[in-house]
C-alpha positions in Angstrom: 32.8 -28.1 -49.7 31.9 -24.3 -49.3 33.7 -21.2 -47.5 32.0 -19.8 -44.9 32.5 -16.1 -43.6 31.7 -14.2 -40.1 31.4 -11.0 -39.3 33.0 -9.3 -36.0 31.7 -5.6 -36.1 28.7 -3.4 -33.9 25.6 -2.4 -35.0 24.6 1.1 -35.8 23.3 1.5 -32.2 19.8 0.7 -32.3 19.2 1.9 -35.9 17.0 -0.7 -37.6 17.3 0.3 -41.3 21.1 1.0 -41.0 22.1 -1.9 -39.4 20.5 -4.1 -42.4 22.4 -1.8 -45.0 25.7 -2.3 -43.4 24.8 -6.3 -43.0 24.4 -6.2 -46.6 27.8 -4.2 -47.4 29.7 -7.5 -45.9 27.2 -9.6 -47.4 28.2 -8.4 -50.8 31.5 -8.5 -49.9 31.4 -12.3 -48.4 29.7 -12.8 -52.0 32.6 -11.3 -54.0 34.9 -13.8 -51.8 33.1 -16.4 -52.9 31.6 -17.2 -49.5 28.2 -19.4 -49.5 27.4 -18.7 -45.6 27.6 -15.7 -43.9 27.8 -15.4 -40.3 26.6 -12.3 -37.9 26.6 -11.1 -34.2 24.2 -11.9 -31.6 21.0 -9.3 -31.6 23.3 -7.4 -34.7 19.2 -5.6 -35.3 19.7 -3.5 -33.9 22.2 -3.4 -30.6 22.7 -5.0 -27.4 20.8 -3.8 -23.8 24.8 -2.9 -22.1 22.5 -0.3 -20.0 21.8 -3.4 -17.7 25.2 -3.8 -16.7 26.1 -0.3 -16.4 23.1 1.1 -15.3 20.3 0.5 -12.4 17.2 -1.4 -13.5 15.8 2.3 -13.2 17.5 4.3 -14.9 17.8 1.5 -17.8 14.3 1.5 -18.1 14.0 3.8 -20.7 16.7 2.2 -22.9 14.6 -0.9 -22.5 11.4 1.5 -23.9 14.3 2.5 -27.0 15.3 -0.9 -27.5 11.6 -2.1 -28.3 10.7 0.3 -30.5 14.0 -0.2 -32.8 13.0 -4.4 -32.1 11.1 -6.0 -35.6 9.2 -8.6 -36.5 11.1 -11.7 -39.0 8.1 -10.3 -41.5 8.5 -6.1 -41.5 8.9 -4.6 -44.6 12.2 -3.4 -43.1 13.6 -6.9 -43.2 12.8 -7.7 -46.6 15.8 -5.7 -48.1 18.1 -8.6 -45.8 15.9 -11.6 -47.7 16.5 -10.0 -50.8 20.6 -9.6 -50.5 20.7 -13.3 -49.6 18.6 -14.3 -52.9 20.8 -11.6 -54.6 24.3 -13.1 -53.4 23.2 -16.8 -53.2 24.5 -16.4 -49.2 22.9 -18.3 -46.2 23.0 -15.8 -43.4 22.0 -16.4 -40.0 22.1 -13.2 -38.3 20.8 -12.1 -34.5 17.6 -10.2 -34.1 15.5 -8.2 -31.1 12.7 -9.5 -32.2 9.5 -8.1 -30.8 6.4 -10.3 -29.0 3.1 -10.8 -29.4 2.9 -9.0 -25.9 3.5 -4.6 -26.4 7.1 -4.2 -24.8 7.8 -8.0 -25.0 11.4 -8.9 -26.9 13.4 -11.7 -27.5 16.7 -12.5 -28.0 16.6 -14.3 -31.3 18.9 -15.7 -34.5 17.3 -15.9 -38.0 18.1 -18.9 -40.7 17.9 -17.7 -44.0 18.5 -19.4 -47.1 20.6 -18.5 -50.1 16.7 -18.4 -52.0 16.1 -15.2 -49.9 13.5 -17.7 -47.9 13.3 -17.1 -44.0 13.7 -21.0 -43.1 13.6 -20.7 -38.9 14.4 -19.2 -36.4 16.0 -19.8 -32.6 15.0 -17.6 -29.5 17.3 -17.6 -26.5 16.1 -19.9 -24.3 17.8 -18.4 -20.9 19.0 -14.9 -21.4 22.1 -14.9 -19.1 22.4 -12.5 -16.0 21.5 -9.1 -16.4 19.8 -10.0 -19.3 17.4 -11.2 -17.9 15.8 -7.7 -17.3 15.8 -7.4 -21.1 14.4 -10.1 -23.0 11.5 -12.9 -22.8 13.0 -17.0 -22.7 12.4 -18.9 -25.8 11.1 -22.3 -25.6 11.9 -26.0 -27.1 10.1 -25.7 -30.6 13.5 -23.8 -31.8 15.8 -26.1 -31.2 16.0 -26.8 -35.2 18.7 -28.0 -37.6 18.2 -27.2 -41.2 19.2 -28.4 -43.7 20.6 -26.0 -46.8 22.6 -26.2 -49.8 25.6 -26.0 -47.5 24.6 -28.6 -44.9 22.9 -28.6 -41.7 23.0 -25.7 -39.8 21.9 -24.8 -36.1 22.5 -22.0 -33.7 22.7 -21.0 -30.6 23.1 -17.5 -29.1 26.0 -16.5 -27.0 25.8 -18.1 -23.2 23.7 -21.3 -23.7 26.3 -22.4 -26.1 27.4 -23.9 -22.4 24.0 -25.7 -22.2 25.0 -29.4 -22.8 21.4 -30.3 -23.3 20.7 -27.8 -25.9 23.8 -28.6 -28.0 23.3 -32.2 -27.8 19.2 -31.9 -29.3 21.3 -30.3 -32.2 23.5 -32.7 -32.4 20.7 -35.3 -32.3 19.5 -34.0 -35.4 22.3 -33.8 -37.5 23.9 -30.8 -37.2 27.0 -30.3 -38.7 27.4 -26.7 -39.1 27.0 -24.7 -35.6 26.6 -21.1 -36.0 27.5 -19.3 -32.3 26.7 -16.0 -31.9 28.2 -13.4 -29.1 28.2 -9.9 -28.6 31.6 -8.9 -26.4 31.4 -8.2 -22.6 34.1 -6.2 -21.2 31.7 -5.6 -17.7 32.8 -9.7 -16.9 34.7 -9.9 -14.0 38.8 -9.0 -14.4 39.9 -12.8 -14.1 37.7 -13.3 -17.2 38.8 -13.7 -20.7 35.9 -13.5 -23.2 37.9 -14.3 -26.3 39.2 -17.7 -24.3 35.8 -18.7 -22.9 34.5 -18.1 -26.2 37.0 -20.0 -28.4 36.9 -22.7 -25.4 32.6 -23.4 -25.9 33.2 -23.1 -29.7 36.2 -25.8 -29.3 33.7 -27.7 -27.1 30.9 -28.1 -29.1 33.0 -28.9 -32.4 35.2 -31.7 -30.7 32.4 -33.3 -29.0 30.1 -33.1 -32.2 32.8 -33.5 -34.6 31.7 -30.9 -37.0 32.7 -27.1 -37.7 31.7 -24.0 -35.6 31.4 -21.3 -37.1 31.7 -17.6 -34.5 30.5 -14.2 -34.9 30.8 -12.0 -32.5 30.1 -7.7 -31.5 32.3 -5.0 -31.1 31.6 -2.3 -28.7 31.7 1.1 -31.6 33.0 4.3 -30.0 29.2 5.5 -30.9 27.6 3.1 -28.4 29.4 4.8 -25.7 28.8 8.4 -27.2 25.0 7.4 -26.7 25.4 6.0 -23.3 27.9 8.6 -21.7 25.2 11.2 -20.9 24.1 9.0 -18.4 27.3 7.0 -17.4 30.0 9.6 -17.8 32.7 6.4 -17.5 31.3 4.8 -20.0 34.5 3.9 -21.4 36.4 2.4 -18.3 33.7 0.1 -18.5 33.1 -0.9 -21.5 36.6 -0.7 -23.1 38.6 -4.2 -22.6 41.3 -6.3 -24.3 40.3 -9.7 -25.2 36.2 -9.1 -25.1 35.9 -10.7 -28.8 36.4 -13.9 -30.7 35.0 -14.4 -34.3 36.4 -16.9 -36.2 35.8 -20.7 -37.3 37.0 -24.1 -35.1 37.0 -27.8 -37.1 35.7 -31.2 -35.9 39.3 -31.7 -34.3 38.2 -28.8 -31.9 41.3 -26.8 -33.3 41.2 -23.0 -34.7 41.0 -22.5 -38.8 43.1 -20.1 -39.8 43.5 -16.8 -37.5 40.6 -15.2 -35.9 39.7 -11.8 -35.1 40.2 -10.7 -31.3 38.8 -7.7 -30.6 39.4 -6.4 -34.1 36.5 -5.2 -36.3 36.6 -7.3 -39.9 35.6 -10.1 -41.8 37.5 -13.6 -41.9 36.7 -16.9 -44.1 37.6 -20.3 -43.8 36.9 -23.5 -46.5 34.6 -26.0 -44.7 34.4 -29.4 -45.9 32.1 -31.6 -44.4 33.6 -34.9 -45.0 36.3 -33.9 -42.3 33.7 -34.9 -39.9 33.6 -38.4 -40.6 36.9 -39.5 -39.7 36.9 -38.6 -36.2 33.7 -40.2 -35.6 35.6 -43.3 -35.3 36.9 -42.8 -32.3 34.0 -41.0 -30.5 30.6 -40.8 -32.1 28.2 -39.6 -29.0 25.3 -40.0 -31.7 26.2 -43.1 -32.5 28.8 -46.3 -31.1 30.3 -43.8 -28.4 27.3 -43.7 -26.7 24.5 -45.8 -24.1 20.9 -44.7 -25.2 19.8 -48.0 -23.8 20.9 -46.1 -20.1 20.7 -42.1 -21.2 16.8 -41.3 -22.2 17.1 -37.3 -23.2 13.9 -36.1 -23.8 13.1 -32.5 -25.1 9.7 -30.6 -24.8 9.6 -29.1 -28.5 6.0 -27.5 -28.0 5.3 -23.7 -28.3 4.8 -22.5 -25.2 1.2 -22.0 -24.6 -0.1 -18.9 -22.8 -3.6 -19.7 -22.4 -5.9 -22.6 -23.3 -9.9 -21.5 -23.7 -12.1 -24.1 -22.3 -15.6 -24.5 -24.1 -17.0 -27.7 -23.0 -15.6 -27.8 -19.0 -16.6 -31.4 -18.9 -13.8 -31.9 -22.0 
């Protein structure tokens, strides 16, 4: 038994340093709570590419440039300050990243596991950024799909969209998750039949009902400062990007029901008390890991190798 909290709020817009200090204000806060996980927003260092939904491919190209050079590496001395905070607190955190490449210019889309020792312990890249994003960041491969394990329990993630890839959630599963940590960042540029709070709360509910264990949301907030930066260039920047019902942060149990009330839309921090033996129960009924399911007729298998670039041949004959 723990309690858990997340984090619905924006970045300071592509500000590296900032963005950690105000991650560890609610850190310290969660800590004060009594929280033993903290949960952030999808790429929360240091702000999401909206240029490519409001913006050509052209004239976003230089926001793309911006984004890079506010991107970091899991290991830059500006990160340390966030390793230290969770030590500090004894907090888990797992907290989205643009994290740069070995390639100059090359980002992905990636969440960091640390533990409450301040110790980086793994982290996930997006394995299919979704739509527009696509013009943005690099696709991770197989050798993230990780569950750890952490004084709290198992914990795995998954970033925003592929939280609707069945194949993906289910290699969690395999291994034992039983905390899932989905991150979002809101999207009020969807089309005007969607809800993004629903569809959110619907792949959260999902995941935790099939899985029987807890989900655990964060999700962004579009600040009036985001669009201050972009409005030069899109003078409507607000018709766009302003939208009811474009967040959903909050926490869903192994019934697939909602804990408590989440945050729609509203900036803030929420808790919930997670106990983990509330996931054995309903695993009598329907255990896809175990008696609710034919392995002897499904054969899932998962390429979990780093993807490799290049391979140097000495010996051609080899």
């Amino acid at each position: 038994k723990f309690k858990a909290a997340t984090v619905q709020t924006s970045p300071v817009f592509l500000n590296v340093e900032k963005t950690i200090d105000k991650a560890i204000s609610f850190i310290k806060e969660a800590s004060e709570n009594g929280a033993k996980l903290i949960a952030f927003p999808e790429v929360f260092i240091a702000g999401y590419p909206y240029w490519n939904w409001i913006m050509t491919p052209v004239q976003g190209s230089k926001w793309y440039e911006e984004l890079y050079k506010n991107s970091v590496s899991a290991d830059d001395v500006v990160m340390q300050k966030l390793y230290k905070a969770a030590k500090e607190y004894d907090m888990h955190i797992v907290i989205g990243i643009n994290e740069r490449g070995q390639s100059y210019g090359e980002i992905y889309n990636t969440n960091l596991i640390i533990d409450n020792k301040g110790k980086l312990i793994g982290k996930h890249r997006k394995l299919v950024p979704t739509w527009a994003e696509k013009l943005t960041w690099t696709s991770g491969d197989g050798s993230s799909l990780k569950v750890y394990d952490t004084e709290v329990g198992p914990i795995g993630t998954l970033a925003c969209g592929e939280n609707t890839n069945t194949l993906a959630r289910f290699t969690l599963l395999s291994q034992g998750e039983l905390i899932h940590i989905a991150n979002y960042i809101s999207l009020p540029v969807a089309p005007p039949d969607y809800d993004m709070a629903e569809a959110i709360k619907i792949r959260a509910a999902a995941h935790s009902f099939e899985g029987k264990l807890f989900t655990i949301v964060s999700c962004s907030t579009i600040s009036k400062e985001i669009m201050e930066v972009l409005k030069p260039e899109v003078p409507n920047v607000e018709e766009l990007l302003s939208r009811k019902s474009s967040a959903f942060s909050g926490f869903i149990g192994p019934n697939g029901a909602v804990i408590g009330q989440p945050l729609i839309d509203d900036e803030g921090i929420v808790y919930a008390d997670i106990d983990l033996a509330k996931c054995i129960q309903p695993k009598q009924m329907h255990d896809i890991l175990g008696h609710y399911n034919r392995f002897d007729i499904f054969d899932l298998r998962v390429n979990i190798a780093p993807t490799k670039k290049i391979t140097f041949v000495t010996d051609p004959q080899e």
